[in-house]
C-alpha positions as CSV (number, residue, x, y, z in Angstrom):
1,X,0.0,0.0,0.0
2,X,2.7,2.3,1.0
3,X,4.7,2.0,-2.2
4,X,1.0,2.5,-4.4
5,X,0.9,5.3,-2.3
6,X,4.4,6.3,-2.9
7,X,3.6,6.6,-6.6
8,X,-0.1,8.5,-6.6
9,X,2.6,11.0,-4.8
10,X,5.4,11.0,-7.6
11,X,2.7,11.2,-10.6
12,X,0.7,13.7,-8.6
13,X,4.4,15.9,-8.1
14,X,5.0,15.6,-12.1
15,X,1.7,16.9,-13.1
16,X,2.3,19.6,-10.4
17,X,5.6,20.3,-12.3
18,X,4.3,20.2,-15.6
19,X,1.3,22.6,-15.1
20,X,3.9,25.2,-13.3
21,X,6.3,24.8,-16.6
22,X,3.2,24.8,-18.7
23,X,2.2,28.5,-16.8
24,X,5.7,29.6,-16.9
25,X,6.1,29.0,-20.9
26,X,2.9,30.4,-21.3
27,X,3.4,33.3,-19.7
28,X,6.6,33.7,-21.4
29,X,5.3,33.3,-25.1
30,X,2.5,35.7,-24.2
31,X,5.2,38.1,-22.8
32,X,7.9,37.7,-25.9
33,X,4.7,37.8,-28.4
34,X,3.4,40.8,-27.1
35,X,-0.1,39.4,-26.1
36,X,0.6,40.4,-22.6
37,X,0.8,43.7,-22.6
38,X,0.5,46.0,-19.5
39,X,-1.2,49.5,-20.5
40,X,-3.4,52.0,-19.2
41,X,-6.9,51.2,-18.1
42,X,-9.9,53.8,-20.4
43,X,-12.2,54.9,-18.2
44,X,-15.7,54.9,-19.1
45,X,-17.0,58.4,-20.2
46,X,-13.8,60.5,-20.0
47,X,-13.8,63.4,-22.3
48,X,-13.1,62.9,-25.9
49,X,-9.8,65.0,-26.0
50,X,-8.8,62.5,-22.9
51,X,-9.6,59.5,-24.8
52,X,-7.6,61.0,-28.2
53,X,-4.7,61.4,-25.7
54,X,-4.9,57.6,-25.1
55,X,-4.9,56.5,-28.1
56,X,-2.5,58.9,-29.9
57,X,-0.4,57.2,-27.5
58,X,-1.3,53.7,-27.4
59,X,-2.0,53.1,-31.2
60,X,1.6,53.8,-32.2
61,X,2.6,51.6,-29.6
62,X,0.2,48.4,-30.9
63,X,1.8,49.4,-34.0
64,X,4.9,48.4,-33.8
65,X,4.3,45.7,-32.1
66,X,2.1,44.3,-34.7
67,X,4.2,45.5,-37.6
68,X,1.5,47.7,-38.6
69,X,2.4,50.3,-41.2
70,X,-0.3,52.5,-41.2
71,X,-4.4,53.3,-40.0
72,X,-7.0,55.8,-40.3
73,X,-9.8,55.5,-38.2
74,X,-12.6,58.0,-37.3
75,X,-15.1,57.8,-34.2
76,X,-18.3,58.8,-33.9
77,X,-20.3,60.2,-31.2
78,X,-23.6,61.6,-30.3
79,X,-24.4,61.2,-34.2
80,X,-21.5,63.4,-35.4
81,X,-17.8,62.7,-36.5
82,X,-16.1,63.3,-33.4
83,X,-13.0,62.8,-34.2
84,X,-10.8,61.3,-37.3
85,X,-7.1,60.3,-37.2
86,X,-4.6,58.6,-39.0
87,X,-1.4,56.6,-38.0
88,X,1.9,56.0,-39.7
89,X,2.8,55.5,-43.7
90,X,0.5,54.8,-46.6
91,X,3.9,53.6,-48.0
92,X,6.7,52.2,-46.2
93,X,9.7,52.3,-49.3
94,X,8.5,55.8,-50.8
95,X,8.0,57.2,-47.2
96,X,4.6,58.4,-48.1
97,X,3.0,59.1,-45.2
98,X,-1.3,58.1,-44.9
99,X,-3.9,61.2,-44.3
100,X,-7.2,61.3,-43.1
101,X,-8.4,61.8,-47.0
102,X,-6.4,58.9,-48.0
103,X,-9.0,56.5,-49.6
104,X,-8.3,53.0,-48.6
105,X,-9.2,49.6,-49.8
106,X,-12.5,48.9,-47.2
107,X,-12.3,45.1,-48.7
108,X,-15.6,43.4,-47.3
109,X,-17.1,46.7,-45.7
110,X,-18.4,46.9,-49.4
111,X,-20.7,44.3,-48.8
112,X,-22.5,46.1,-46.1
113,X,-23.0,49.6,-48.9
114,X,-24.1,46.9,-51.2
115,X,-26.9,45.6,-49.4
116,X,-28.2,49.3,-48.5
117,X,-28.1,49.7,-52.7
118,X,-30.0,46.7,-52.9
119,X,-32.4,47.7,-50.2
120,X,-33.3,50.9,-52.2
121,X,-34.1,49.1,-55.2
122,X,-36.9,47.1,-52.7
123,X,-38.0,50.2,-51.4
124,X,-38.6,51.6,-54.9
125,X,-40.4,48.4,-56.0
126,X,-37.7,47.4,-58.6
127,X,-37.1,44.4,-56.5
128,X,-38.7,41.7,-54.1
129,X,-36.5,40.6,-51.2
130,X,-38.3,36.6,-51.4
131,X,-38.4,36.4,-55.4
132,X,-36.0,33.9,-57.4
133,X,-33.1,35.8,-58.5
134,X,-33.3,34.6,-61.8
135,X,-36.5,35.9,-62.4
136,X,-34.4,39.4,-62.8
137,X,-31.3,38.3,-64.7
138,X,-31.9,37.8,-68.9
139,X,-28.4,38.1,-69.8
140,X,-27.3,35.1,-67.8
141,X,-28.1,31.7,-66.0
142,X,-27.0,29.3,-63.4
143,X,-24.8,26.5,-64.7
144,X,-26.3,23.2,-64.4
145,X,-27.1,22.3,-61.1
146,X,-28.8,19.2,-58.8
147,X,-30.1,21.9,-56.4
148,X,-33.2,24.1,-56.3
149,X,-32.4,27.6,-58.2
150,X,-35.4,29.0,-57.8
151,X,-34.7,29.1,-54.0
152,X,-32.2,31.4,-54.5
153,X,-33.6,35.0,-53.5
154,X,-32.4,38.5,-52.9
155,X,-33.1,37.5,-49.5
156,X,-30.7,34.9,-48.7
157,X,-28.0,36.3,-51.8
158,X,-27.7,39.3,-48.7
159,X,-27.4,36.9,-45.7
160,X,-24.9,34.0,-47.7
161,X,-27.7,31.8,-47.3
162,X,-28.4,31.0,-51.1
163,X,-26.0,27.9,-51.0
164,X,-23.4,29.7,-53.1
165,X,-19.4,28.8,-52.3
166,X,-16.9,31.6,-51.3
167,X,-14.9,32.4,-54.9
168,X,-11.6,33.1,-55.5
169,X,-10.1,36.4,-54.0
170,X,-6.8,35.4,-54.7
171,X,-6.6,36.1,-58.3
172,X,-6.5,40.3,-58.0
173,X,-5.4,42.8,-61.2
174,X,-3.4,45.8,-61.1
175,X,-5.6,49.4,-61.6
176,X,-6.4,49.7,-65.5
177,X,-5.3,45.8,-66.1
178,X,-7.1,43.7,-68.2
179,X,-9.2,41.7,-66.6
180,X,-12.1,39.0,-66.8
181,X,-15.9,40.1,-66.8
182,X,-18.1,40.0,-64.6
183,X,-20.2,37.8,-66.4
184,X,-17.2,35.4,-67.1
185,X,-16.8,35.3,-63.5
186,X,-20.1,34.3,-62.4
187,X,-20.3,31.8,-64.9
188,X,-17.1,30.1,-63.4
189,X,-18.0,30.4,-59.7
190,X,-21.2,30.6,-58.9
191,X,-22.4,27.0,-59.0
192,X,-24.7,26.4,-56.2
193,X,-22.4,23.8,-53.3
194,X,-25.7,23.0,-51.3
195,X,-29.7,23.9,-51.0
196,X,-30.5,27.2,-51.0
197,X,-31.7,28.4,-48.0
198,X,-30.3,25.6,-45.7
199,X,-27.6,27.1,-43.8
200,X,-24.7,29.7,-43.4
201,X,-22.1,30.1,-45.7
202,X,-20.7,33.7,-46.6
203,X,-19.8,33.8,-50.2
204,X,-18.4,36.9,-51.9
205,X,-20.1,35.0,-54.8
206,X,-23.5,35.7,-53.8
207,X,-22.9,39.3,-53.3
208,X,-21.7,39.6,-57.3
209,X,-24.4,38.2,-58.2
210,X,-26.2,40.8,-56.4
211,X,-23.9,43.3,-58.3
212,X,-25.1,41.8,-61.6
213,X,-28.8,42.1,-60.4
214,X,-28.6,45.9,-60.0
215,X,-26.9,46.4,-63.2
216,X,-30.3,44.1,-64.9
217,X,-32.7,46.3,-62.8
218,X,-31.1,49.7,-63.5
219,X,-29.1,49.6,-66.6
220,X,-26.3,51.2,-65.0
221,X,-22.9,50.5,-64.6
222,X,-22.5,48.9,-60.5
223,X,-20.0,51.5,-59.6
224,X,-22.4,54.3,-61.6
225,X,-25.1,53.6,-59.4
226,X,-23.8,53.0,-56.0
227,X,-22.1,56.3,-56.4
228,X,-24.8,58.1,-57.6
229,X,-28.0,56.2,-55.4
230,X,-26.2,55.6,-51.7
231,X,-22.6,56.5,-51.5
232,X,-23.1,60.8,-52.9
233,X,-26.5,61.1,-50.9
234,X,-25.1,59.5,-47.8
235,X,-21.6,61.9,-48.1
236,X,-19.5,59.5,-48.6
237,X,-17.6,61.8,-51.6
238,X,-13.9,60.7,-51.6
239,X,-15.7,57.0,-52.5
240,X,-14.7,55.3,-55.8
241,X,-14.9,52.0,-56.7
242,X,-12.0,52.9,-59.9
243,X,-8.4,53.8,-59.1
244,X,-5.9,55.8,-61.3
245,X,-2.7,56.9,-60.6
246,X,-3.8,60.8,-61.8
247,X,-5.8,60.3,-58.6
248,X,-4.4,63.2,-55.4
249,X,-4.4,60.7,-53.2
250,X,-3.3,57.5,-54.3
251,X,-4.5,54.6,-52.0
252,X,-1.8,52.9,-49.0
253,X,0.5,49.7,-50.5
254,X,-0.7,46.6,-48.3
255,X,1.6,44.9,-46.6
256,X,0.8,40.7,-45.9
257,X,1.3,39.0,-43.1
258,X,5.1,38.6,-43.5
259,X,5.5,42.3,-44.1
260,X,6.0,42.6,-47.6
261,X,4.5,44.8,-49.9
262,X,1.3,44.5,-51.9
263,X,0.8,46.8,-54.9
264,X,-2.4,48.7,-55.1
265,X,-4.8,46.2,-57.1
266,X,-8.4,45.8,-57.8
267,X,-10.8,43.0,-58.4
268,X,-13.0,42.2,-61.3
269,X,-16.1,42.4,-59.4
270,X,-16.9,45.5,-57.5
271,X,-19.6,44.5,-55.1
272,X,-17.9,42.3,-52.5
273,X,-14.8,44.0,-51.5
274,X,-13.9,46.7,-54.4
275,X,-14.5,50.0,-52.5
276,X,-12.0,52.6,-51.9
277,X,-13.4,55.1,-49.0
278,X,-11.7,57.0,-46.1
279,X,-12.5,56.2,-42.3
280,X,-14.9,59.2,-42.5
281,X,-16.9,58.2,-45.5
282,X,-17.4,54.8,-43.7
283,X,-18.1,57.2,-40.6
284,X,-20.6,58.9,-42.9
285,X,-22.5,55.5,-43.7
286,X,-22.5,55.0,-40.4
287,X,-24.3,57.6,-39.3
288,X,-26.8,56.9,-42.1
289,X,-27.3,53.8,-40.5
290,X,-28.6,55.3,-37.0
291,X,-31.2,57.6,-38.4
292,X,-33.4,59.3,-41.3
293,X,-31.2,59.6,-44.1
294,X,-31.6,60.9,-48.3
295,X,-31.4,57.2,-49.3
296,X,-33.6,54.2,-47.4
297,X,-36.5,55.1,-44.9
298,X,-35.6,53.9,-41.0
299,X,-38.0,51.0,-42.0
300,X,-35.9,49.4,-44.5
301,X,-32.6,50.1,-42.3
302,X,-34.1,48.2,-39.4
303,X,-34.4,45.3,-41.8
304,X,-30.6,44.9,-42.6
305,X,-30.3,45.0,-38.7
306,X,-32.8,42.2,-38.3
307,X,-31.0,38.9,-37.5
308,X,-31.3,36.8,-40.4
309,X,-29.2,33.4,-39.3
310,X,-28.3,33.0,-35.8
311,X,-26.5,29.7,-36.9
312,X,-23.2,31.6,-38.7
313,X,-20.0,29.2,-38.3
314,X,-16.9,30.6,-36.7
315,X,-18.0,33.7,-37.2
316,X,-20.3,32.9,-34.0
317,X,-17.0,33.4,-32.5
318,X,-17.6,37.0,-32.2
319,X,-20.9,37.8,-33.8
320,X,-24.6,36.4,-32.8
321,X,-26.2,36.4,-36.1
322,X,-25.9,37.6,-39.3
323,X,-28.4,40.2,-41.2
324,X,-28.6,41.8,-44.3
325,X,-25.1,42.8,-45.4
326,X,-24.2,43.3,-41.9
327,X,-22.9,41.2,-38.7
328,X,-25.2,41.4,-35.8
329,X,-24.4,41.5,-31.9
330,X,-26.3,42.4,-28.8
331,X,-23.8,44.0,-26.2
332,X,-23.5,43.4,-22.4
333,X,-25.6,46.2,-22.0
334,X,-27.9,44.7,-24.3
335,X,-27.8,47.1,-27.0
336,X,-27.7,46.3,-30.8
337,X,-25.1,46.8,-32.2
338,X,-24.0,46.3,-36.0
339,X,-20.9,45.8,-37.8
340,X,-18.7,44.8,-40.4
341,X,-15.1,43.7,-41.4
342,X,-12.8,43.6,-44.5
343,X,-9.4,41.6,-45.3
344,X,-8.0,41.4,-48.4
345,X,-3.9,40.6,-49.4
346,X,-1.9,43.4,-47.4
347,X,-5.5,44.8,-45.6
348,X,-8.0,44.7,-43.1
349,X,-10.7,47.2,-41.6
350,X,-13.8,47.5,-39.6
351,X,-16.4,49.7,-38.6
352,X,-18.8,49.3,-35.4
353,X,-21.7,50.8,-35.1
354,X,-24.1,51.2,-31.7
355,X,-27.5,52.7,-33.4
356,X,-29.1,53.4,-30.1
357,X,-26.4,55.2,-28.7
358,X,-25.1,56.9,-32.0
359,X,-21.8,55.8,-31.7
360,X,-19.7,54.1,-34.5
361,X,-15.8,53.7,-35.0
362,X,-14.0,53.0,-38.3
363,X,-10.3,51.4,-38.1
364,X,-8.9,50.9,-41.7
365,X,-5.2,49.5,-41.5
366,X,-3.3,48.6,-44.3
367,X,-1.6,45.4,-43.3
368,X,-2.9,41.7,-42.9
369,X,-1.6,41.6,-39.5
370,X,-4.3,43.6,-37.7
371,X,-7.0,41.2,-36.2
372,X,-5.7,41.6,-32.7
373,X,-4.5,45.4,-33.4
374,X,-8.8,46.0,-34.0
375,X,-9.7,43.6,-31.5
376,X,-7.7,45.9,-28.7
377,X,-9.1,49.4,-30.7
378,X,-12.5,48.0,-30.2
379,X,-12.0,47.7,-26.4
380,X,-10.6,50.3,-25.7
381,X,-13.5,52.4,-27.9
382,X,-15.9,49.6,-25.8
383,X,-14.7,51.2,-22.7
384,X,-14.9,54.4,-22.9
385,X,-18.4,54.5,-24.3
386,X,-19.3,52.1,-21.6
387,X,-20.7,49.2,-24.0
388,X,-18.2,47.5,-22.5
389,X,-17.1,45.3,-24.9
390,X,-17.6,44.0,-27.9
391,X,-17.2,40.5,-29.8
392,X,-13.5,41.5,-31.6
393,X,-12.7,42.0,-28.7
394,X,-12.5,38.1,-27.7
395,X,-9.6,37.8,-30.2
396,X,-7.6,39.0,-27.2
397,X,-8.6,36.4,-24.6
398,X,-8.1,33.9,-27.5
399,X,-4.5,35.1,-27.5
400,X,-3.9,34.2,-23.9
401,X,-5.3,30.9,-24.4
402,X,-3.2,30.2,-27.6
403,X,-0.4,31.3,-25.2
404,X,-1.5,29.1,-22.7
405,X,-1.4,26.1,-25.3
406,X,1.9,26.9,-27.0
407,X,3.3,26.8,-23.3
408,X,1.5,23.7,-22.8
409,X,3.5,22.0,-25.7
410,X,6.8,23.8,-24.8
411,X,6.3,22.3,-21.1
412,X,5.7,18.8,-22.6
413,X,8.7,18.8,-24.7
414,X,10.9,19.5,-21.8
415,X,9.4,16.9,-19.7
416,X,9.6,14.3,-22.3
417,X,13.3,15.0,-23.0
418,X,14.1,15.4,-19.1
419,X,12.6,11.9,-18.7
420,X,14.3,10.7,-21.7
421,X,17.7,12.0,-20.1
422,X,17.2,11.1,-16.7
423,X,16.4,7.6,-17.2
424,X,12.8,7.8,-16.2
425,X,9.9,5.6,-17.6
426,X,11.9,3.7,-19.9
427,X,10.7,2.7,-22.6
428,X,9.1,-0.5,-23.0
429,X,6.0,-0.3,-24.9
430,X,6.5,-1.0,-28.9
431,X,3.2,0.5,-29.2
432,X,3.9,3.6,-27.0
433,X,7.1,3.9,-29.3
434,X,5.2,3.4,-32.4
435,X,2.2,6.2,-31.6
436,X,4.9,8.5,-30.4
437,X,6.8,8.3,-34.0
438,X,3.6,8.7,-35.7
439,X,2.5,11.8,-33.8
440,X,5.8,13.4,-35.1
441,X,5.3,12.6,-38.4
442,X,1.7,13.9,-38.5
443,X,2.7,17.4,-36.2
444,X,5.6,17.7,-38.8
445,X,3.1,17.2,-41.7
446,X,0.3,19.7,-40.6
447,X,3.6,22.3,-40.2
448,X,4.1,21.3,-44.0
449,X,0.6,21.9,-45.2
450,X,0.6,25.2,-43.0
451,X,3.3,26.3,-45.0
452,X,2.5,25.7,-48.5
453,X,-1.5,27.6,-47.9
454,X,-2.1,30.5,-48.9
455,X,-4.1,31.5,-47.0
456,X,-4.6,30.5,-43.3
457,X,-7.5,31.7,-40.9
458,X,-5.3,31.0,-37.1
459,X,-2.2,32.6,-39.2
460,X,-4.6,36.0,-39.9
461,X,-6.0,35.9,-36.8
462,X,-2.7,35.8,-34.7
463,X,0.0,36.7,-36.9
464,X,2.4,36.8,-34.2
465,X,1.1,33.8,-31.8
466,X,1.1,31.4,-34.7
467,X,4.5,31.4,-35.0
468,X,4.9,30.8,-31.7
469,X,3.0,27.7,-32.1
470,X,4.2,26.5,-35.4
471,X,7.9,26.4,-33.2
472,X,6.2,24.8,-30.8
473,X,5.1,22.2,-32.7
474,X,7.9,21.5,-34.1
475,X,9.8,21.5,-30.8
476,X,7.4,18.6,-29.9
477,X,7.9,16.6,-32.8
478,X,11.5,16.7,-32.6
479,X,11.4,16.1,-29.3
480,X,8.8,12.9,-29.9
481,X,10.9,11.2,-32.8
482,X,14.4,11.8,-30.8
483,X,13.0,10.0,-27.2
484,X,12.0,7.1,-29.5
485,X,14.4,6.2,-32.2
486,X,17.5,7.7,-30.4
487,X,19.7,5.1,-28.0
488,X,19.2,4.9,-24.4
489,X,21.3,7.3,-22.3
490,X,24.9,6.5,-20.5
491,X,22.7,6.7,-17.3
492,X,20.3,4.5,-17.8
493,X,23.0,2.0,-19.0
494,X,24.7,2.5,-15.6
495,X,21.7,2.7,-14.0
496,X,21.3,-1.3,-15.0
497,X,24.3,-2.3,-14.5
498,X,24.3,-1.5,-11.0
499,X,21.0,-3.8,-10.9
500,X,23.3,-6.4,-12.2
C-alpha cells in the first residue's frame, strides 16, 4: 500500500511540475509575443480629448508591435464625427506618409453599402427581397445544377444563405489591367455547393451576383449607381470603386502577413470587396445607419439590422447572427449593435456601429496583421463609451489561451526529453514507441501543409502567436521522434548495471 501510495505522490508531483512549466512558458510566449501587454486602463466616459490622448499614444505603440504600417480611423459620437485620425505611412519604401483623406481599400465593408443599394431598389419596388433571383437576370443563367435555383432569392444572396461557395479572391489585377468580366466570372463560380436556403455560408459569390442584379434592374454600370443612389446622398464623396494613378491621393501599398509589400490592385467584381473610402466616409454610412437619411426610410434600415441566421459558423465566435449585409451582436448592455469587417492581401478594416447610442468607430489599416490590433481598438472604444465590450474583442482572450497552449507544448517537450535524459519511464511499450513516432510525423506534416497555404485563418487571426506555435510544434515533434528512435542514455545503461 505504502509503495502505491508512494507513486499517486510521484505522478501527482509531475503533473504539479508540468502545469507550473506549462504557466511559466505560457506566460513567457504571451510576454515575448506581445499578447501580454500591461497599459493604461480607459475609463468609461472621460472626455473625448482625454480618450484621443490615449490612443494617440497607445496606437503607435500596438503598431509596432504588430508590424502595422499605417491606419486611419474615425469615431463617432452623439451622431457626429467626433474625431478622425490617422497613423503611420501609406507607404513604407517611398515614405509616403497616410492622411485622413487617404482612400483606402475597405475590402468586405463593401458588402454592407451593397446591401443598403440593394435595399433601395426594394424600397422603390424594382425588387422583391423573397423572389428567385433569376427571375431578374436575362443576360445570364446558373450552370447546371442538382439543387433548387429557384430558391435562390435576394433575401438569402444578402445573408450568404443562397447555398453559393466563397470564390476566389486570390486572383486580383493591377488598376487599368485587363481583366475577366463580370459575367465570365459568375459563370465560373457561382455554382450552387448546397440547397438554397439551408444554412450559413458567406460567399463573396452571392454578393456579385447581387452586383449583376442591380446592373439588370437599373441599366447602370455597378459603380455608376452605387455612387450616384447611396454613397453621394449618404456623403461618402472621396468614395470610388476605380483607381488611377492621376488620382491626389493615391491609396496605401498593403503589406501581408510577412510584411512585404502588396501593390495597389483591384478585383474584377466591385460589389464584394472593391471599394476605396476613407475612415470618414465609412463614418458617414455609419451615421446613415442610425437615423433618417436621403437614401432608405428607417424601416428598411431596421431590416438589414434584423437577424437573419443566428447559426453563422466561426464567425459565431464573435458575432450572434448575421443580417442583411451586416454582422449582428447584442452588447452586455444589451444594445444592438452592428458591424462589419474587411481583409483582403496586405488589408483589413472594420467599422462598429451602436444605433441606439449613435456611436460608430472606423479602423482601416493597411496590413494583414491587424485582427488583434482592431480587437484591442475596439475595447478600448468599448470602454470608454461604456458598451463595454464587444465580440473583436474576444480575439484578445483567444490570444492568452493560444499562449497558454503553446506553453503547454513547450512544457511537454521539456518533460519528455528530461525523462528521456534522466532515465525515467523507460521505454518499454513497442506500441507507445510506435504512436509517439507517428504523432511526429503527423505534427511535422500539418507544419508542411501550413506552410504551403495561402491563406490560413489562425495565421490571420494571430499573426504573431502562430508562430509561436508553429515552433512549438515542431519542438514537440522533434522532441517525440528523438525520445524514441535515439539510444538509451549512459545513465540509464549505468543505472542497469548497477542492478546487475
Amino acid at each position: 500500500m505504502k509503495i502505491r501510495s508512494d507513486k499517486k505522490i510521484g505522478g501527482l508531483r509531475q503533473w504539479l511540475c508540468f502545469l507550473l512549466l506549462s504557466f511559466l512558458f505560457g506566460s513567457l510566449v504571451a510576454l515575448l509575443s506581445g499578447s501580454l501587454q500591461i497599459k493604461e486602463n480607459v475609463h468609461a466616459g472621460v472626455p473625448l480629448d482625454e480618450f484621443k490622448a490615449h490612443m494617440d499614444k497607445h496606437i503607435p505603440i500596438l503598431m509596432r508591435k504588430y508590424g502595422i504600417p499605417g491606419c486611419s480611423i474615425s469615431l463617432v459620437k452623439h451622431g457626429e464625427i467626433a474625431a478622425s485620425e490617422a497613423y503611420g505611412y501609406a507607404d513604407v519604401e517611398n515614405h509616403r506618409l497616410l492622411t485622413v483623406d487617404t482612400p483606402m481599400s475597405v475590402q468586405s465593408i463593401t458588402k454592407s453599402l451593397t446591401a443598403w443599394g440593394i435595399m433601395k431598389l426594394v424600397e422603390d419596388g424594382s425588387l422583391d427581397l423573397d423572389a428567385p433571383v433569376s427571375q431578374y437576370l436575362k443576360n445570364w443563367q446558373f450552370p447546371q445544377t442538382k439543387y433548387t435555383v429557384a430558391k435562390v432569392t435576394v433575401r438569402s444572396l444578402l445573408s450568404h444563405t443562397a447555398g453559393l461557395p466563397l470564390g476566389d479572391f486570390t486572383n486580383t489585377y493591377a488598376p487599368g489591367e485587363k481583366m475577366p468580366s463580370l459575367l465570365e466570372k459568375l459563370t465560373k463560380e457561382a455554382v450552387l455547393i448546397h440547397e438554397p436556403g439551408t444554412k450559413f455560408s458567406y460567399s463573396n459569390v452571392g454578393y456579385h451576383l447581387l452586383e449583376l442584379l442591380i446592373e439588370e434592374v437599373t441599366g447602370q454600370r455597378f459603380a455608376e449607381y452605387m455612387i450616384s443612389e447611396v454613397l453621394l446622398p449618404i456623403g461618402m464623396g472621396a468614395s470610388t470603386f476605380e483607381i488611377s494613378r492621376s488620382m491626389q491621393h493615391y491609396p496605401p501599398t498593403g503589406y501581408d502577413l510577412n510584411g512585404k509589400p502588396v501593390p495597389v490592385y483591384v478585383y474584377p467584381e466591385k460589389s464584394s470587396g472593391g471599394l476605396f473610402a476613407t475612415a470618414e466616409d465609412i463614418a458617414q454610412f455609419a451615421i446613415a445607419g442610425m437615423k433618417e437619411n436621403s437614401v432608405l426610410n428607417f424601416e428598411h434600415v431596421q431590416v438589414m439590422y434584423a437577424p437573419e441566421r443566428y447559426k453563422i459558423g466561426i464567425y459565431g465566435m464573435v458575432f450572434d447572427a448575421y443580417g442583411l449585409g451586416h454582422y449582428i451582436e447584442i452588447l452586455p448592455n444589451g444594445s444592438l449593435s452592428i458591424s462589419h469587417g474587411g481583409q483582403g492581401n496586405g488589408i483589413m478594416t472594420h467599422f462598429q456601429v451602436v444605433p441606439e447610442t449613435e456611436d460608430a468607430i472606423v479602423i482601416l489599416t493597411n496590413s494583414q496583421r491587424s485582427w488583434p490590433f482592431i480587437a484591442n481598438l475596439l475595447s478600448d472604444w468599448a470602454q470608454w463609451r461604456n458598451f463595454p465590450s464587444v465580440g473583436m474583442g474576444r480575439i484578445i482572450w483567444g490570444q492568452y489561451a493560444m499562449s497558454g497552449f503553446t506553453g503547454v507544448l513547450f512544457a511537454a517537450s521539456l518533460v519528455i526529453m528530461l525523462n528521456y535524459f534522466l532515465g525515467y519511464r523507460q521505454q518499454k511499450s513497442t506500441v507507445l514507441k510506435i504512436f509517439k513516432i507517428f504523432t511526429a510525423i503527423l505534427l511535422i506534416g500539418i507544419i508542411i501543409w501550413s506552410i504551403n497555404q495561402k491563406y490560413l485563418f489562425i495565421t490571420s487571426v494571430f499573426p504573431v502567436l502562430s508562430l509561436w506555435l508553429g515552433g512549438a510544434v515542431v519542438v514537440l515533434s522533434i522532441t517525440l521522434l528523438s525520445s524514441s528512435l535515439l539510444p538509451k542514455t549512459l545513465k540509464r545503461k549505468e543505472g542497469v548495471a548497477r542492478r546487475k
